[in-house]
N, C-alpha and C positions, 0 to 999 in steps of 0.2 A: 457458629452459623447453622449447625447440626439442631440447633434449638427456633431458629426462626421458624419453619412451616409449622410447628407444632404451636408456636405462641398463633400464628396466622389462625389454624383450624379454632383456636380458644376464641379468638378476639370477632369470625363472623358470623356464631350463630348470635351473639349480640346485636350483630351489625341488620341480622335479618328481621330479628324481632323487631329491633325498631322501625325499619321501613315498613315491615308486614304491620306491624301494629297502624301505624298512620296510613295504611292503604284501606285496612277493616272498615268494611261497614261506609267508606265513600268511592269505591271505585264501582261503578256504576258498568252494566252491559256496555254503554257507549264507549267507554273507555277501553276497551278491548277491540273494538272491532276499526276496524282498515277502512279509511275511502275506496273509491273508485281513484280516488286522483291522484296526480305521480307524487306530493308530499308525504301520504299516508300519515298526515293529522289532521287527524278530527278536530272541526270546532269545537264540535259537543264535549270530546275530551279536554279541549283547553277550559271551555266555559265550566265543565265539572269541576276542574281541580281547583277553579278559580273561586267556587261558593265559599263564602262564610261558612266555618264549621260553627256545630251546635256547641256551646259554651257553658260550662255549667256557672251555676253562681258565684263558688269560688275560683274568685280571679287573681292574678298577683299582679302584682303593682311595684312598681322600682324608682328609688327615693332619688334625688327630690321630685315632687312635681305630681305625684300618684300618676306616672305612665301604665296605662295599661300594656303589660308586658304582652299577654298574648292575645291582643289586636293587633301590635307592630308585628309580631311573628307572621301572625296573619295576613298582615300586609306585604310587608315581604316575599311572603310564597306569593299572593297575588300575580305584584308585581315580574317576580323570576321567571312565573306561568307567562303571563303578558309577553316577555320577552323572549322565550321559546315560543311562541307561536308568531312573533315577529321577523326576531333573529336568531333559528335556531343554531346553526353553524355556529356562528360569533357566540352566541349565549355558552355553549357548549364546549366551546375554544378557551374563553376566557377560564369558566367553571374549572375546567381538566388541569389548566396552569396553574391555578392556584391550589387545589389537591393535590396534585403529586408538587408544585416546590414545597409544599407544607409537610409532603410524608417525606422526600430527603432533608428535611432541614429534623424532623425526630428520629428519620435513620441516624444521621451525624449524632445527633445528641444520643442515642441506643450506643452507638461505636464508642465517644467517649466515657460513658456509663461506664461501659466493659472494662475499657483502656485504662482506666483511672484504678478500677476495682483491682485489677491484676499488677497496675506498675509495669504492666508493657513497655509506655511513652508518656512522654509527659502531654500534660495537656492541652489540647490546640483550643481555637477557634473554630468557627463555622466556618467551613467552606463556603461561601456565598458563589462561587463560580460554580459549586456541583450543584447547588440549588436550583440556579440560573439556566441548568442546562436539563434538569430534571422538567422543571417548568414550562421551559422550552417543545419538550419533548412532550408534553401534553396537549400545548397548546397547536403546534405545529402538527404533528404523526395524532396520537392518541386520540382525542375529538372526535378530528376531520372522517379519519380510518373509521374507526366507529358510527358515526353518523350516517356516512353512504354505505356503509358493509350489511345497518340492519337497514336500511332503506330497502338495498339489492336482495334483504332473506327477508321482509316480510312482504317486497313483491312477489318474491316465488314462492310463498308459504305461505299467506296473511295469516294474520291472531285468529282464534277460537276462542271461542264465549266460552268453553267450555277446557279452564288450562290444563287439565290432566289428559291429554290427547296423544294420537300417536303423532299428530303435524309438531306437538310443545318436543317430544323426544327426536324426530328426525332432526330440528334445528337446534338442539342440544347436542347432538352428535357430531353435526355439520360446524358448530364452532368452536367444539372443543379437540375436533381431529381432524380439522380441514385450516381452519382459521386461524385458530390458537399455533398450530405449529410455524406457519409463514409469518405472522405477529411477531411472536418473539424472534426469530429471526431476524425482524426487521430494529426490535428492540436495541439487540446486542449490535446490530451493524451505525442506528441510528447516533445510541449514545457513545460510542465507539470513536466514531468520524466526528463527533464536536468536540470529545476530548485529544482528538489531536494522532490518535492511534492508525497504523497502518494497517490493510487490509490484512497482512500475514499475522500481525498482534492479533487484530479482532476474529480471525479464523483461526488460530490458537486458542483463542478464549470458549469459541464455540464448541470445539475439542473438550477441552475439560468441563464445562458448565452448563452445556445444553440440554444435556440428557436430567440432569439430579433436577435443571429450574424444572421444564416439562412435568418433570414428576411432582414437584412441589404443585406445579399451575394445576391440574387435574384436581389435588384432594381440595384446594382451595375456589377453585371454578367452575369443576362440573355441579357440584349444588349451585355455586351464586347462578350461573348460569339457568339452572331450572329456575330458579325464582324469578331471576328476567324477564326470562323469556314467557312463561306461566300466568305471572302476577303481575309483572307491570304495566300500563299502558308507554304504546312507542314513542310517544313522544316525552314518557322519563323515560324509557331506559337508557341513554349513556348517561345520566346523574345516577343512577342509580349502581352502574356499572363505577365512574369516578369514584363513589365512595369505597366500593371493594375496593378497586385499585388504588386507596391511600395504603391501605395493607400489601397490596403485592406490591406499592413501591418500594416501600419500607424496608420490602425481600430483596428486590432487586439491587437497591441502592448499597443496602450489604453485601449483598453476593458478588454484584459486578465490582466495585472498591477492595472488598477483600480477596476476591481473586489477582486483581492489578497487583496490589500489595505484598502479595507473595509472589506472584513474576518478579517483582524488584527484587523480592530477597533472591532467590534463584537467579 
C-alpha cells in the first residue's frame, strides 16, 4: 500500500496532459466566465464545447463499414455536452458511478495482482458487492457533493479570465483545507455504513487511516485541483474531477479493504 500514492503522483501528470491538451486552443474566454444567474452555466460554454473541432485529413476509420472514428467521438462529446446543460445533476451522477465502480473493479484486479504474485491467498473473484457500493458512493455522495460545493465557491469567488490569480489560489486553499478534510470524512463514514460497519469500527478506522489518506489527498489534489479550478470551464469540472478520482479510488479502495483486512487478522 506504501506504493500506491506514488504510482497515483506517476499516473496524473498523464491524466493532465491529456485534458490540458484537449482544452488548448478551444476553451474560449466565454468558457471561463460565470453568469449572473444562479446555475453559473453558460450557454456560450455549452455551445463552445459543442463546435466541431478542426479535423485534419487523416482520419481513422473502424472496419466494417469505413465509420468515421472521430466524428462519432465527436458526437459523443456533443451529445454528453447536450446533456450537462440539460441534466447536469443526473449527467453527473450517472458519470461519478460509473468511474469509481470501474476504479474498485481495477483496485480488486491490483489486490489480486499482488495476492497471486506473493501466494498470500488464493485467488478470488470480483467482488461485485464492493463494486456496487463504490459506484453507489459516486453516484449518490460524490456528484451531488461536488456539483453544489463548486456551485456555492464559484458563487463566492466566480472564475477569472485570467487562471493564474490570487481568487484560482484562495479556492485552492479553500478545498483542499476546508473541503477536502469534511469530504473524506464523509467518505470513510459513507462506505463504512453500506458495508455493514459500526460507528466504533468506522471511528477505529479513522484512528489509523485518516491522517496517511489526507496526506496521500494533498500530493495527489492540490495540483489537480489548480488545474480545476484554473483551466477548466464549471460546467466540466466534476468530469474532470471523476476522472482524477478513478485514481484516488483505486487509493481508497485499497487502503479502506486493506485496513479491514488486517482488523480481521487482529
Amino acid at each position: 500500500m506504501k506504493s500506491t500514492p506514488s504510482l497515483l503522483a506517476l499516473l496524473l501528470p498523464a491524466v493532465l496532459l491529456v485534458v490540458l491538451s484537449s482544452f488548448k486552443g478551444s476553451c474560449g474566454v466565454d468558457a471561463f466566465v460565470v453568469p449572473q444567474s444562479n446555475t453559473f452555466q453558460t450557454a456560450s460554454a455549452v455551445k463552445h464545447w459543442n463546435k466541431k473541432p478542426q479535423i485534419s485529413s487523416s482520419r481513422i476509420y473502424m472496419d466494417p463499414g469505413g465509420v468515421d472514428l472521430v466524428e462519432s467521438m465527436s458526437s459523443v462529446w456533443s451529445s454528453y455536452n447536450l446533456a450537462l446543460e440539460q441534466d447536469p445533476l443526473v449527467t453527473k451522477s450517472v458519470t461519478a458511478g460509473v468511474i469509481l465502480g470501474a476504479a474498485d473493479f481495477v483496485g480488486q484486479a491490483l489486490e489480486r495482482n499482488q495476492e497471486s504474485s506473493t501466494g498470500a491467498v488464493e485467488e478470488q473473484g470480483v467482488d461485485l458487492a464492493r463494486v456496487a457500493r463504490f459506484a453507489f458512493f459516486g453516484f449518490i455522495l460524490q456528484a451531488p457533493w461536488n456539483h453544489f460545493y463548486y456551485l456555492l465557491l464559484d458563487g463566492a469567488l466566480p472564475p477569472t479570465e485570467d487562471p493564474f490569480t490570487a481568487t484560482t489560489g484562495i479556492k485552492v486553499v479553500i478545498d483542499q483545507f476546508v473541503q477536502a478534510p469534511i469530504f473524506t470524512v464523509l467518505i470513510f463514514v459513507f462506505l463504512g455504513l453500506l458495508e455493514g460497519k459500526t460507528y466504533a469500527s468506522i471511528q477505529d478506522q479513522l484512528n489509523r487511516d485518516y491522517k496517511d489518506t489526507m496526506v496521500a489527498n494533498w500530493k495527489l489534489w492540490v495540483p489537480a485541483t489548480m488545474v480545476n479550478i484554473a483551466f477548466c470551464p464549471p460546467i466540466l469540472r466534476v468530469l474532470f474531477l471523476n476522472c482524477v478520482f478513478f485514481f484516488w479510488s483505486i487509493f481508497l479502495s485499497l487502503k479502506l479493504n486493506n485496513s479491514e483486512d488486517s482488523e480481521e487478522v487482529v
